[in-house]
PDBQT receptor file of N, H, CA, C and O in Angstrom, charges set to zero:
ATOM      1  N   UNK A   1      81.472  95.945 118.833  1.00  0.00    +0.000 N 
ATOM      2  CA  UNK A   1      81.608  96.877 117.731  1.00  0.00    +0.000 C 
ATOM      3  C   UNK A   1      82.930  97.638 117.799  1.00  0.00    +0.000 C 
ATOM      4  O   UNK A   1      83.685  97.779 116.838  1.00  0.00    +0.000 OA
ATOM      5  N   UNK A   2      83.151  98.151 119.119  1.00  0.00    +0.000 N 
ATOM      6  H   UNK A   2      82.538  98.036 119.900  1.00  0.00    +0.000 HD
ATOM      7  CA  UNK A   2      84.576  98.931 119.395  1.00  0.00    +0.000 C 
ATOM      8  C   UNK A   2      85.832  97.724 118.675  1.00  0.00    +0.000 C 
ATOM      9  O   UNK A   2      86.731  98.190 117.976  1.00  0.00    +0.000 OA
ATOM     10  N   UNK A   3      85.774  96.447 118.892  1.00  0.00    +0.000 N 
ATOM     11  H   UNK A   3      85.043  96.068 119.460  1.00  0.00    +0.000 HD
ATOM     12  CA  UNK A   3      86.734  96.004 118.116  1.00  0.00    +0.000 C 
ATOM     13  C   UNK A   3      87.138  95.908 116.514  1.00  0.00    +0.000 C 
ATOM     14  O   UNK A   3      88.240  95.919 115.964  1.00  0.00    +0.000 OA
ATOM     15  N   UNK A   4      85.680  95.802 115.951  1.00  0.00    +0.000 N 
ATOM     16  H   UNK A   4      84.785  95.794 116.398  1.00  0.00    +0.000 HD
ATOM     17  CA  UNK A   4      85.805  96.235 114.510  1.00  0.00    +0.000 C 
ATOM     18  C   UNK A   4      85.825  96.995 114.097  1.00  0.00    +0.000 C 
ATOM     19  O   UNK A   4      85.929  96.972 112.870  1.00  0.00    +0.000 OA
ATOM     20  N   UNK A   5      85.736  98.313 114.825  1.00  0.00    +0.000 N 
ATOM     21  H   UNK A   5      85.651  98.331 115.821  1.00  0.00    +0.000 HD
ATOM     22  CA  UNK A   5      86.357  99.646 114.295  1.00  0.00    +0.000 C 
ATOM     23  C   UNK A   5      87.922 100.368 114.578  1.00  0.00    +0.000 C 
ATOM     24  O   UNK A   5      88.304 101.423 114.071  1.00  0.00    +0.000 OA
ATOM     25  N   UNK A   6      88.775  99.418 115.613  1.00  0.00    +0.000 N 
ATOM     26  H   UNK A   6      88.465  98.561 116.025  1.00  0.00    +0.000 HD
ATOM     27  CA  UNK A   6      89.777  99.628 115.913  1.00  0.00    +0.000 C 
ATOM     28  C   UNK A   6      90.465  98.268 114.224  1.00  0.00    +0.000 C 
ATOM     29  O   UNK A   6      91.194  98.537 113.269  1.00  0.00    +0.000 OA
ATOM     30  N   UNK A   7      89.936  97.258 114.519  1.00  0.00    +0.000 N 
ATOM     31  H   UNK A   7      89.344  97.040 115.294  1.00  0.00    +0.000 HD
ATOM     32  CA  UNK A   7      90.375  96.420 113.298  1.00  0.00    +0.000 C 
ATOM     33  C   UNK A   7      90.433  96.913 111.549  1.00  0.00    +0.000 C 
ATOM     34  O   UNK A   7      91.207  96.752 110.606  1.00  0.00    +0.000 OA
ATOM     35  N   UNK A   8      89.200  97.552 111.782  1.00  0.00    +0.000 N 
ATOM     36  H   UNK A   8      88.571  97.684 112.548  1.00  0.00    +0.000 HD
ATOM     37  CA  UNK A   8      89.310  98.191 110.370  1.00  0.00    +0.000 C 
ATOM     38  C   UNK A   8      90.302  99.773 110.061  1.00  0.00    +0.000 C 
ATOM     39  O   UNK A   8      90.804 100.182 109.014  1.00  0.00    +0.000 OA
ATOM     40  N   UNK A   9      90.292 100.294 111.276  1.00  0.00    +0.000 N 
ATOM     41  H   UNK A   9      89.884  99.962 112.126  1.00  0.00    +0.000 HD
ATOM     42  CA  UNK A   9      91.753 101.600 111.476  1.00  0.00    +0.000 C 
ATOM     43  C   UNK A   9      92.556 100.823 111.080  1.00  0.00    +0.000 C 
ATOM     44  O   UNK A   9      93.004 100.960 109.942  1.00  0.00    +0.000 OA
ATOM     45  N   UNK A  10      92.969  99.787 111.897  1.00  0.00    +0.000 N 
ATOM     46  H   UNK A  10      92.605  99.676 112.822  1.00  0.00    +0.000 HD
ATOM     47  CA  UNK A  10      94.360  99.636 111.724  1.00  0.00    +0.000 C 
ATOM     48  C   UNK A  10      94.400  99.294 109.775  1.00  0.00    +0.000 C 
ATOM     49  O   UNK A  10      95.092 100.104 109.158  1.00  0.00    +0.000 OA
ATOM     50  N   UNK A  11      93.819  98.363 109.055  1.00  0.00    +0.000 N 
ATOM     51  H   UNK A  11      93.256  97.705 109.556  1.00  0.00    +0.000 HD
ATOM     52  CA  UNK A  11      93.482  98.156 108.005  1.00  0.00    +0.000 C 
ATOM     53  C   UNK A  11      93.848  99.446 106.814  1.00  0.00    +0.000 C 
ATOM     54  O   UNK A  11      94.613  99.619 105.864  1.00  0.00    +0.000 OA
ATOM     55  N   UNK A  12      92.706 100.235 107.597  1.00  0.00    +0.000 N 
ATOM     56  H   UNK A  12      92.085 100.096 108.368  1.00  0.00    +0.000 HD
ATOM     57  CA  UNK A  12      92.954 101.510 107.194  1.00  0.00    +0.000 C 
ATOM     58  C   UNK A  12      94.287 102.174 107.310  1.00  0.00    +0.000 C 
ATOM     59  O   UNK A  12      94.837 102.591 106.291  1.00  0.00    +0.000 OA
ATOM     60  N   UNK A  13      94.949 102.324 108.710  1.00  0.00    +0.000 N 
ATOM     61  H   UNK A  13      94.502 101.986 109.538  1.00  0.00    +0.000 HD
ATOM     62  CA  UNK A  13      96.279 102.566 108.718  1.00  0.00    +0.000 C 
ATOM     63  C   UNK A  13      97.148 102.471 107.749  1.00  0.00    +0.000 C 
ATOM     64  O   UNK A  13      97.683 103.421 107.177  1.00  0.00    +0.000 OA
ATOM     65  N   UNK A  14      97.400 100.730 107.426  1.00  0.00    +0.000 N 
ATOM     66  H   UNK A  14      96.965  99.958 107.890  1.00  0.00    +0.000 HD
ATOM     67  CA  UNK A  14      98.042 100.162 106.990  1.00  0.00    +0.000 C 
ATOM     68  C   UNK A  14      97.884 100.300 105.551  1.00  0.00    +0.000 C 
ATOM     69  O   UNK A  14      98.893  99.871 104.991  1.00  0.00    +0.000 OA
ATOM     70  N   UNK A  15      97.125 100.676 104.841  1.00  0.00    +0.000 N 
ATOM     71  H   UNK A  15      96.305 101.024 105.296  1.00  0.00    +0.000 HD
ATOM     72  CA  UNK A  15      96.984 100.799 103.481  1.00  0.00    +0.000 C 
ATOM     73  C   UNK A  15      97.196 102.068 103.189  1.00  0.00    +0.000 C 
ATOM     74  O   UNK A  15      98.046 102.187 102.306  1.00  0.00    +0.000 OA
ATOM     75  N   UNK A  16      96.687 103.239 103.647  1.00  0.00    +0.000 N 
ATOM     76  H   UNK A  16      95.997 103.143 104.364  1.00  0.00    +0.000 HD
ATOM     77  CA  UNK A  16      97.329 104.560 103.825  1.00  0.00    +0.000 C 
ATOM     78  C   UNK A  16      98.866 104.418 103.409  1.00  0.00    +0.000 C 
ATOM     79  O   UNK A  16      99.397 104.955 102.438  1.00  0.00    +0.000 OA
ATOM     80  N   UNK A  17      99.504 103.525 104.412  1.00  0.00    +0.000 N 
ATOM     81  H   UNK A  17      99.072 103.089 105.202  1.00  0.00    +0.000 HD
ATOM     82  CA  UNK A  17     100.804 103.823 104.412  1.00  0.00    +0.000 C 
ATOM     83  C   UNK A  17     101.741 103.172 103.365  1.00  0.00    +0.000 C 
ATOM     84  O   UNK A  17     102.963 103.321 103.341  1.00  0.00    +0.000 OA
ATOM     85  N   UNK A  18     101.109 102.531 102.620  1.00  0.00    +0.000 N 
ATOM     86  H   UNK A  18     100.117 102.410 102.639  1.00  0.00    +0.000 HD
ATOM     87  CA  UNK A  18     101.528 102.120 101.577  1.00  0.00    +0.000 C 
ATOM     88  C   UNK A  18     100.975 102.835 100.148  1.00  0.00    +0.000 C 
ATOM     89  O   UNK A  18     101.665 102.968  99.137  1.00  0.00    +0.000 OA
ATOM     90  N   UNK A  19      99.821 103.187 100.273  1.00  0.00    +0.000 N 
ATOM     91  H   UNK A  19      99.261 103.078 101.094  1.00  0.00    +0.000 HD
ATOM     92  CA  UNK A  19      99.188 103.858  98.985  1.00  0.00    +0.000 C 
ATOM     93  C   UNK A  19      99.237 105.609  99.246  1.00  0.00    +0.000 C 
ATOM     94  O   UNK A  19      99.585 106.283  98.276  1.00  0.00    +0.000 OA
ATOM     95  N   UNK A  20      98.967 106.171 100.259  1.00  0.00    +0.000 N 
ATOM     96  H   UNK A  20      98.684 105.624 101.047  1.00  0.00    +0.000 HD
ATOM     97  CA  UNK A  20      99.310 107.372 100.415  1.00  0.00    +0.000 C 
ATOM     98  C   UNK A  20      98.094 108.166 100.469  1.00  0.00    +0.000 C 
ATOM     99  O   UNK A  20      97.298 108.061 101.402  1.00  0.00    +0.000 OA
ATOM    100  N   UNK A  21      97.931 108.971  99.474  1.00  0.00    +0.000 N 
ATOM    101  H   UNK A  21      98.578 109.056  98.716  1.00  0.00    +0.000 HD
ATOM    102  CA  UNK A  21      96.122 109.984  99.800  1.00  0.00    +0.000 C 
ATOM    103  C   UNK A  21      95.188 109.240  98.722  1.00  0.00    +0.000 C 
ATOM    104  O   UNK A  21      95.125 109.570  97.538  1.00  0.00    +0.000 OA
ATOM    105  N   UNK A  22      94.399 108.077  99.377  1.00  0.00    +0.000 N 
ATOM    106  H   UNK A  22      94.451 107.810 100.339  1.00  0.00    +0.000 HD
ATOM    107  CA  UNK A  22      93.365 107.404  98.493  1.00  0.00    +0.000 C 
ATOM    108  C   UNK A  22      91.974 108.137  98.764  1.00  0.00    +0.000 C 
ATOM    109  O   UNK A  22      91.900 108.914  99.716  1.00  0.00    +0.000 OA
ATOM    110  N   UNK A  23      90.914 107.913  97.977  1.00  0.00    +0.000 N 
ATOM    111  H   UNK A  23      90.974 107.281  97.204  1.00  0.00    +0.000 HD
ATOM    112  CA  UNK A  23      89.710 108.342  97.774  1.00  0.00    +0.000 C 
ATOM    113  C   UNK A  23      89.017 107.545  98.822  1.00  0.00    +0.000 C 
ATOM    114  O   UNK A  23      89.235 106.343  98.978  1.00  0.00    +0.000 OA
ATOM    115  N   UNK A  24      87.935 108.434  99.743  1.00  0.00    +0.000 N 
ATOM    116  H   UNK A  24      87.758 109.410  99.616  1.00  0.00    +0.000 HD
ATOM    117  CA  UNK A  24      87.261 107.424 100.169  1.00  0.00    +0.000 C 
ATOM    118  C   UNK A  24      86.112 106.000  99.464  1.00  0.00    +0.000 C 
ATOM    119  O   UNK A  24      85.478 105.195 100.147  1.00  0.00    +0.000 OA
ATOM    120  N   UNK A  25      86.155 106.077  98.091  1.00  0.00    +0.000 N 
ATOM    121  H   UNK A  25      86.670 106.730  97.536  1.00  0.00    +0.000 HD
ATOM    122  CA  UNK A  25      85.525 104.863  97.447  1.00  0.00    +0.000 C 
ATOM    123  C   UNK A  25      86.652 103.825  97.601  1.00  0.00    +0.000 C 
ATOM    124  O   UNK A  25      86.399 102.813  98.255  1.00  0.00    +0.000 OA
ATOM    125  N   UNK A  26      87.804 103.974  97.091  1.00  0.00    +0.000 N 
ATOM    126  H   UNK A  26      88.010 104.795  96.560  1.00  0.00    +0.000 HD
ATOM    127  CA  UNK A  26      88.883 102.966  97.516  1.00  0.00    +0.000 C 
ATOM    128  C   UNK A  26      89.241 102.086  98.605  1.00  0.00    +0.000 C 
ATOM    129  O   UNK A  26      89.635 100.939  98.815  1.00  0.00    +0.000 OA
ATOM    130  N   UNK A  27      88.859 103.363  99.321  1.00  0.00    +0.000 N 
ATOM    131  H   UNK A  27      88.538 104.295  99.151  1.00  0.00    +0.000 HD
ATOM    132  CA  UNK A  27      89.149 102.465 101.354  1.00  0.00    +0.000 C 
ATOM    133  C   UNK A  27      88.113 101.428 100.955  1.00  0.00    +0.000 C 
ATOM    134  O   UNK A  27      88.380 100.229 101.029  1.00  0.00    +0.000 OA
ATOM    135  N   UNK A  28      86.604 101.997 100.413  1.00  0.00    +0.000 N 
ATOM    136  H   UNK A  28      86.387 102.972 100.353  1.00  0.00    +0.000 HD
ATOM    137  CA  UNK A  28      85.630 101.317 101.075  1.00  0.00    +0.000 C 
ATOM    138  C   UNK A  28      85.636 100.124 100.019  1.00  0.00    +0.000 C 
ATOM    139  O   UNK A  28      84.565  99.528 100.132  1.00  0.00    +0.000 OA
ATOM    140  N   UNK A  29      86.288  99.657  99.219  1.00  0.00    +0.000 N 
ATOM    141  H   UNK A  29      87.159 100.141  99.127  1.00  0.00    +0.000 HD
ATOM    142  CA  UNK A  29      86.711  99.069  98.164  1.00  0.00    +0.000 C 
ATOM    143  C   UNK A  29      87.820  98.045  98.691  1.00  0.00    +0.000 C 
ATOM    144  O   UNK A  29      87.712  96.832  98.871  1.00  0.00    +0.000 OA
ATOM    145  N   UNK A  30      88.987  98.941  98.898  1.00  0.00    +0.000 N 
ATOM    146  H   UNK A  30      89.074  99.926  98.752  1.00  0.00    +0.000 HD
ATOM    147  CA  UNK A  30      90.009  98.251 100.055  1.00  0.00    +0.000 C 
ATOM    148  C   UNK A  30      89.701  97.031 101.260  1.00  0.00    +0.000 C 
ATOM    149  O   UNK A  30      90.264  95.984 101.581  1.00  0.00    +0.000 OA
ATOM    150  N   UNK A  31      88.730  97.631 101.632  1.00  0.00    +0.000 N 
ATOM    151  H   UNK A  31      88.273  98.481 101.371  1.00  0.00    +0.000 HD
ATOM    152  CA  UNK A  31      88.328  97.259 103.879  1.00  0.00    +0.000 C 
ATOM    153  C   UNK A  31      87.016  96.517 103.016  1.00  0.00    +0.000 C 
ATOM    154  O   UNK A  31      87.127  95.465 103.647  1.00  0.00    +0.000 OA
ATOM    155  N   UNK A  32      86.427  96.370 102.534  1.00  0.00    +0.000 N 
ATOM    156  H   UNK A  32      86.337  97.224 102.022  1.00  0.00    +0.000 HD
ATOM    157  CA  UNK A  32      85.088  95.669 101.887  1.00  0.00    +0.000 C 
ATOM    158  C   UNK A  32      83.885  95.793 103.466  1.00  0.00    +0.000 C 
ATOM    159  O   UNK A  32      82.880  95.121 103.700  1.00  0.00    +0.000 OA
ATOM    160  N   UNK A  33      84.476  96.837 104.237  1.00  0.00    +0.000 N 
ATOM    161  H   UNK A  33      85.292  97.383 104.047  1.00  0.00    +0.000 HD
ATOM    162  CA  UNK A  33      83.404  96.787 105.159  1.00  0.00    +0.000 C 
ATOM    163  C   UNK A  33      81.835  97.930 104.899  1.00  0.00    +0.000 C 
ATOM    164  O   UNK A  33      81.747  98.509 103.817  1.00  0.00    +0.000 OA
ATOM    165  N   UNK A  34      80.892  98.107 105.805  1.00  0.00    +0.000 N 
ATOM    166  H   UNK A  34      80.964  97.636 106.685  1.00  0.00    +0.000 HD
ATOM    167  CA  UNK A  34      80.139  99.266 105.238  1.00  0.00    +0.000 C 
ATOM    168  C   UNK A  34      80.393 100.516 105.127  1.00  0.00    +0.000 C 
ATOM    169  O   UNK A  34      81.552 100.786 105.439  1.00  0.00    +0.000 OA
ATOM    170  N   UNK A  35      79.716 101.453 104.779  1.00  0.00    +0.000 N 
ATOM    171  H   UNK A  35      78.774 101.234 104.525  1.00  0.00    +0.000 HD
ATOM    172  CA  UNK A  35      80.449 102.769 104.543  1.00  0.00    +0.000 C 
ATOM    173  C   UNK A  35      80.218 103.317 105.790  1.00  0.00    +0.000 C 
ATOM    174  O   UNK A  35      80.805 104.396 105.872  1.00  0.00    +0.000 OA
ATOM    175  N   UNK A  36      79.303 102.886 107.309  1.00  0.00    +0.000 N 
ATOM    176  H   UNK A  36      78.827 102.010 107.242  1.00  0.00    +0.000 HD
ATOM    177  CA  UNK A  36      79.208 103.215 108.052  1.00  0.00    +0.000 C 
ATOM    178  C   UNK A  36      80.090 102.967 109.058  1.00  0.00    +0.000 C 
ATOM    179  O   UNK A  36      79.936 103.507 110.154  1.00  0.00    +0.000 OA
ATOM    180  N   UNK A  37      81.455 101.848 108.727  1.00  0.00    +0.000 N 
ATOM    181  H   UNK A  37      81.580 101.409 107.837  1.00  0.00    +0.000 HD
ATOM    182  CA  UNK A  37      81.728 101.251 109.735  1.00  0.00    +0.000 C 
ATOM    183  C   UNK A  37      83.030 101.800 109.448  1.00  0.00    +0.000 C 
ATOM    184  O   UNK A  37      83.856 101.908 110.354  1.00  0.00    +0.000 OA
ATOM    185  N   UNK A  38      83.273 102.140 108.321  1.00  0.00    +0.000 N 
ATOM    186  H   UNK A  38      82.602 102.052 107.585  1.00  0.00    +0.000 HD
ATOM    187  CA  UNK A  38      84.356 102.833 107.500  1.00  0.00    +0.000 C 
ATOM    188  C   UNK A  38      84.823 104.363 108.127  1.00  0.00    +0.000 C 
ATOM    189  O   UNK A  38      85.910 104.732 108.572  1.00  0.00    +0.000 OA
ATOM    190  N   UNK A  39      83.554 105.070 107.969  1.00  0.00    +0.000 N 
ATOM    191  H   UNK A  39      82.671 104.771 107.608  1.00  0.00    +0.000 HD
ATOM    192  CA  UNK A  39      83.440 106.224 108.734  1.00  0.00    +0.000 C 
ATOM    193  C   UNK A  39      84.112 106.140 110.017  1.00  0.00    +0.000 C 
ATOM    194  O   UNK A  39      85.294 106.421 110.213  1.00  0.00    +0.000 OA
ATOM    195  N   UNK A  40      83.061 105.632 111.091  1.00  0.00    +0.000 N 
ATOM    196  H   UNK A  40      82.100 105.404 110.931  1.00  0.00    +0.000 HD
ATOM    197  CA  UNK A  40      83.653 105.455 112.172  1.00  0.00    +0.000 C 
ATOM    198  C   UNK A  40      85.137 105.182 112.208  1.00  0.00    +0.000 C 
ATOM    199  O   UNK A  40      85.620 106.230 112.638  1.00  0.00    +0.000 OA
ATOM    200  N   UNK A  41      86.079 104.353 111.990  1.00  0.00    +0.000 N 
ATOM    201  H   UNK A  41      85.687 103.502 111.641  1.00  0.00    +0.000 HD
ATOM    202  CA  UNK A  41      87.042 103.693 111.717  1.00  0.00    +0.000 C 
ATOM    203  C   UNK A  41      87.580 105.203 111.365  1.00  0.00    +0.000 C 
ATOM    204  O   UNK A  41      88.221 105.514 112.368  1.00  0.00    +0.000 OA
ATOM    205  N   UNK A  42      87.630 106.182 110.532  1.00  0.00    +0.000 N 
ATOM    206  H   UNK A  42      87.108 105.929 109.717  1.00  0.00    +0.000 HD
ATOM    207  CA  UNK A  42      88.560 107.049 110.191  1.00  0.00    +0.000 C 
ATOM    208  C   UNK A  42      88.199 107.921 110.855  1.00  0.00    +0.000 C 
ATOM    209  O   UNK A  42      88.997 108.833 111.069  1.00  0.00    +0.000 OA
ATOM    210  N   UNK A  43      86.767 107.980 111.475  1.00  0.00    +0.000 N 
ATOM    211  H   UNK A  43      86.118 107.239 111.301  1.00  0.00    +0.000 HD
ATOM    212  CA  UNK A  43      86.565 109.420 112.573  1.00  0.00    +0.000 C 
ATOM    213  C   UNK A  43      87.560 109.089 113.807  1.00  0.00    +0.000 C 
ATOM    214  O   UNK A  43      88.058 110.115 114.270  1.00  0.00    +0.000 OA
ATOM    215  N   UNK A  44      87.898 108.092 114.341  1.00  0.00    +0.000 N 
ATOM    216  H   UNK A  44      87.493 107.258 113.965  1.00  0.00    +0.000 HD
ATOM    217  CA  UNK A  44      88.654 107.617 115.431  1.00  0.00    +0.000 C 
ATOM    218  C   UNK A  44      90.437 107.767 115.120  1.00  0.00    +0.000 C 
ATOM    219  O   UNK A  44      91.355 107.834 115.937  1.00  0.00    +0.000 OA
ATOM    220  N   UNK A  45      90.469 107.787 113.481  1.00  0.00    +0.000 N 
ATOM    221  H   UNK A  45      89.723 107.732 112.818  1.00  0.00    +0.000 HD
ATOM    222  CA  UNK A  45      91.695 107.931 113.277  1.00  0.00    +0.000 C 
ATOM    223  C   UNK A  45      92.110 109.529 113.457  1.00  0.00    +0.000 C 
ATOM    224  O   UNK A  45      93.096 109.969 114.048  1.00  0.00    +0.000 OA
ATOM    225  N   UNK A  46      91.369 110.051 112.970  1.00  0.00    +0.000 N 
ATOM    226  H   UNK A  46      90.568 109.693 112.490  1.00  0.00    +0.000 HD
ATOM    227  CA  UNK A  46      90.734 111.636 112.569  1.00  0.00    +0.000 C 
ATOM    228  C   UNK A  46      91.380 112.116 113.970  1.00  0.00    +0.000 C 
ATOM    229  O   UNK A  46      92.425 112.764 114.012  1.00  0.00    +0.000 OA
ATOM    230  N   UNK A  47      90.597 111.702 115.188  1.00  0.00    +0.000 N 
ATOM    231  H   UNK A  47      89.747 111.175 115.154  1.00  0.00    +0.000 HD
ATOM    232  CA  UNK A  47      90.280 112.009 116.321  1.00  0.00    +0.000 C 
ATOM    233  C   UNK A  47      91.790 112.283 117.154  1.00  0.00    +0.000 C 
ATOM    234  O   UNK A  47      92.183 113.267 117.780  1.00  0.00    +0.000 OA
ATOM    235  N   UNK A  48      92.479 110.867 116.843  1.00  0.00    +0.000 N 
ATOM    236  H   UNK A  48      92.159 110.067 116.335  1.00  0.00    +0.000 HD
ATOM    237  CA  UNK A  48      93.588 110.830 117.389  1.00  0.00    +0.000 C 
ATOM    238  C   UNK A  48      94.651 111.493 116.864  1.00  0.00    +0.000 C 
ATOM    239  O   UNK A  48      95.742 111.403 117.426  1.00  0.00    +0.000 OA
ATOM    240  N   UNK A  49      94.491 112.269 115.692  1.00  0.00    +0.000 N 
ATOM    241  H   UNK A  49      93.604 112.342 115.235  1.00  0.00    +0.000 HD
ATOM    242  CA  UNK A  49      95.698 112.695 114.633  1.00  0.00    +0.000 C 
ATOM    243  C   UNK A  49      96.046 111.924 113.965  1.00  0.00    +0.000 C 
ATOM    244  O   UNK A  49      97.204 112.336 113.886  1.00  0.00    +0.000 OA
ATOM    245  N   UNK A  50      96.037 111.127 113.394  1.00  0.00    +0.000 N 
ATOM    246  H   UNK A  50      95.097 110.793 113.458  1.00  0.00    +0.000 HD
ATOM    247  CA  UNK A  50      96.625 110.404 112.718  1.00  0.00    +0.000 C 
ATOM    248  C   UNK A  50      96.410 110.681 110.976  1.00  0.00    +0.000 C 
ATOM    249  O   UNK A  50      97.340 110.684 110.169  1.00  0.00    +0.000 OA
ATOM    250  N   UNK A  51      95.279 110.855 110.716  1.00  0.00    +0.000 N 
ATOM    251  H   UNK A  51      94.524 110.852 111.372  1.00  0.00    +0.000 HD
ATOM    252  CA  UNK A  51      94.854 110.979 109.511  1.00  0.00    +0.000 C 
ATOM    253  C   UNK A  51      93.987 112.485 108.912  1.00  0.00    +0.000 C 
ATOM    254  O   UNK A  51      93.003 112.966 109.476  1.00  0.00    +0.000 OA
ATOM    255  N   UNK A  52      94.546 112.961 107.835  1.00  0.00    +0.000 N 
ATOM    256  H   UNK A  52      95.345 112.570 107.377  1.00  0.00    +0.000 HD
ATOM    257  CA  UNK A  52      93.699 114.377 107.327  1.00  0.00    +0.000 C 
ATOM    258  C   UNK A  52      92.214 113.252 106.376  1.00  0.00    +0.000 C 
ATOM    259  O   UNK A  52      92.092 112.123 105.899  1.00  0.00    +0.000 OA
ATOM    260  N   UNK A  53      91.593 114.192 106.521  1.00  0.00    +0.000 N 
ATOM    261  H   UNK A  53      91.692 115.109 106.908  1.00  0.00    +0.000 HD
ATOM    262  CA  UNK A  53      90.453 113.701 105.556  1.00  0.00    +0.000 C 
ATOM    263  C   UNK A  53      90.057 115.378 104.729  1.00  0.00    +0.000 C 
ATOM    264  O   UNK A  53      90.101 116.422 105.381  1.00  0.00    +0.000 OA
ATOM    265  N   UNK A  54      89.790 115.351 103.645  1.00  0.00    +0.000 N 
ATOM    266  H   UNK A  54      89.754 114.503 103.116  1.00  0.00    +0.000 HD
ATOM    267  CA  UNK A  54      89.766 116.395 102.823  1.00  0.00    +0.000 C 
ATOM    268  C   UNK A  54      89.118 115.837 101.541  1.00  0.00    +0.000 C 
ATOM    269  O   UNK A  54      89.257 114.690 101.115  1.00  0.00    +0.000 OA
ATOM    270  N   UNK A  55      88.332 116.902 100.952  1.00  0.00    +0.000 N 
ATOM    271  H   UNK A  55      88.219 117.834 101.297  1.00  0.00    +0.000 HD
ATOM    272  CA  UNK A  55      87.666 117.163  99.202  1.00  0.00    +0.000 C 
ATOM    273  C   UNK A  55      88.202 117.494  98.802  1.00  0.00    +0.000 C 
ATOM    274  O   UNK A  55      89.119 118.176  99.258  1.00  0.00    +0.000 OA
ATOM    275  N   UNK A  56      87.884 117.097  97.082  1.00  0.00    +0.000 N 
ATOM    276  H   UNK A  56      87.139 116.543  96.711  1.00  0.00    +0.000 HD
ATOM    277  CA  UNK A  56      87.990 117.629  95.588  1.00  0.00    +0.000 C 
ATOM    278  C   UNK A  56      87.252 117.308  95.059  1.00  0.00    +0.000 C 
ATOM    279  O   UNK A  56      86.721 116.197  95.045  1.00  0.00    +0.000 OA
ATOM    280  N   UNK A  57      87.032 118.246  94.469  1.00  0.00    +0.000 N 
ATOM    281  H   UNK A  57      87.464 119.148  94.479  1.00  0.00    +0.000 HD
ATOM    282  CA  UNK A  57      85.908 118.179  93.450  1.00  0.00    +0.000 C 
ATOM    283  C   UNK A  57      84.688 117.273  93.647  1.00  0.00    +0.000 C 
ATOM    284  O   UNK A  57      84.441 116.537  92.691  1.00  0.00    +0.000 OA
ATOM    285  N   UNK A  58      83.857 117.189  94.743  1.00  0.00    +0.000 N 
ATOM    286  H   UNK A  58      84.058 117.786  95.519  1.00  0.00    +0.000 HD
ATOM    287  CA  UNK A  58      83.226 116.531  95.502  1.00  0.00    +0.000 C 
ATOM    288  C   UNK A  58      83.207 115.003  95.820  1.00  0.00    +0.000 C 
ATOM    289  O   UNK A  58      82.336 114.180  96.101  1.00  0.00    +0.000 OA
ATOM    290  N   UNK A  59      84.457 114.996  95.661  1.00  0.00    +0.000 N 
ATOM    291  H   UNK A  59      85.164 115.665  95.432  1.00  0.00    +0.000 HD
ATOM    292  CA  UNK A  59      85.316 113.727  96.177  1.00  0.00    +0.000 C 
ATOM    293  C   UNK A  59      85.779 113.837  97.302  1.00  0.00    +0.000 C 
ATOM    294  O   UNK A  59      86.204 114.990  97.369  1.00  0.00    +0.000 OA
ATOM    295  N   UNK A  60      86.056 113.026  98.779  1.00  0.00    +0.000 N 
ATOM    296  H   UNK A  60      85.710 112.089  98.724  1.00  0.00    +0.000 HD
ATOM    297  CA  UNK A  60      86.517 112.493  99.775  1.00  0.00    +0.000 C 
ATOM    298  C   UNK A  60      87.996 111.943  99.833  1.00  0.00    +0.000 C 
ATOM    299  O   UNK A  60      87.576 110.793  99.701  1.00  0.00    +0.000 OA
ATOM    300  N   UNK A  61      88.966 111.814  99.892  1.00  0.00    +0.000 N 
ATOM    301  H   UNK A  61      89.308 112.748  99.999  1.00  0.00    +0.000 HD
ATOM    302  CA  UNK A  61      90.078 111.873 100.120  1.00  0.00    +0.000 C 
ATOM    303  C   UNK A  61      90.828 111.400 101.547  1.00  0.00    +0.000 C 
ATOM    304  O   UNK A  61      90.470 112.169 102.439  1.00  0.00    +0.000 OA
ATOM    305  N   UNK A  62      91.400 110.770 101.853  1.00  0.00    +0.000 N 
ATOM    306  H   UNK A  62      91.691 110.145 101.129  1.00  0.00    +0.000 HD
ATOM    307  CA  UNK A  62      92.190 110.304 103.193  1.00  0.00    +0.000 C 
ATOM    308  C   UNK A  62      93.731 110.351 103.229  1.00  0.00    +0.000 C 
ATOM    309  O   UNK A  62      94.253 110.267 102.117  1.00  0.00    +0.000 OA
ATOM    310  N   UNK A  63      94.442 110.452 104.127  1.00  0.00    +0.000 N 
ATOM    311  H   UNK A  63      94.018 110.521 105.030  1.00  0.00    +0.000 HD
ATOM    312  CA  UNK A  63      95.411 110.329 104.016  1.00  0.00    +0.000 C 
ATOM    313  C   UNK A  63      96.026 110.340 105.351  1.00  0.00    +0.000 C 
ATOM    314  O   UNK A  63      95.530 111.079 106.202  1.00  0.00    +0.000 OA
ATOM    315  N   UNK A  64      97.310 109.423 105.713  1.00  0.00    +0.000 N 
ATOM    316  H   UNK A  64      97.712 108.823 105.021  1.00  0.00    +0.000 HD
ATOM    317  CA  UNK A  64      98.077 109.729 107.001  1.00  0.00    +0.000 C 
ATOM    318  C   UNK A  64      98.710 111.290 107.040  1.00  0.00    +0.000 C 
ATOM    319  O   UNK A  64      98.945 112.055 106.104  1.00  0.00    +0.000 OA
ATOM    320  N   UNK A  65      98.888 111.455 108.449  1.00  0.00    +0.000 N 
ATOM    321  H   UNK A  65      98.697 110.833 109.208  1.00  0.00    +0.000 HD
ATOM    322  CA  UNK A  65      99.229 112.870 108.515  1.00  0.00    +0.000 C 
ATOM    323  C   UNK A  65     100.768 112.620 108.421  1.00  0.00    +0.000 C 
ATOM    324  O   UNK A  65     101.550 113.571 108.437  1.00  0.00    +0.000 OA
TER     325      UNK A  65
């Protein structure tokens, strides 16, 4: 499991850095993985600094720091 959540970061990474502050429906749209595996994957990004996660308007939001 630890590998498909480092696989889907990087995924994640990598689209961040081209699209910039996407919604979390997009990632999970993006990565076509579950929304559970998704999570994980950005709590680890979260963890390390790499990424803000933030609301609007009870929307979810991501973005590289």
């Amino acid at each position: 499991m630890i590998t498909k959540i480092g696989i889907t970061a990087g995924d994640i990474w990598n689209y961040l850095d081209h699209k910039g502050r996407v919604s979390l429906e997009e990632l999970l749209e993006h990565t076509q993985v579950s929304r559970d595996l998704l999570m994980m994957s950005l709590g680890w990004l979260a963890r390390e600094g790499h990424v803000l996660v933030d609301s609007e308007n009870g929307q979810h939001f991501a973005q590289l720091r």
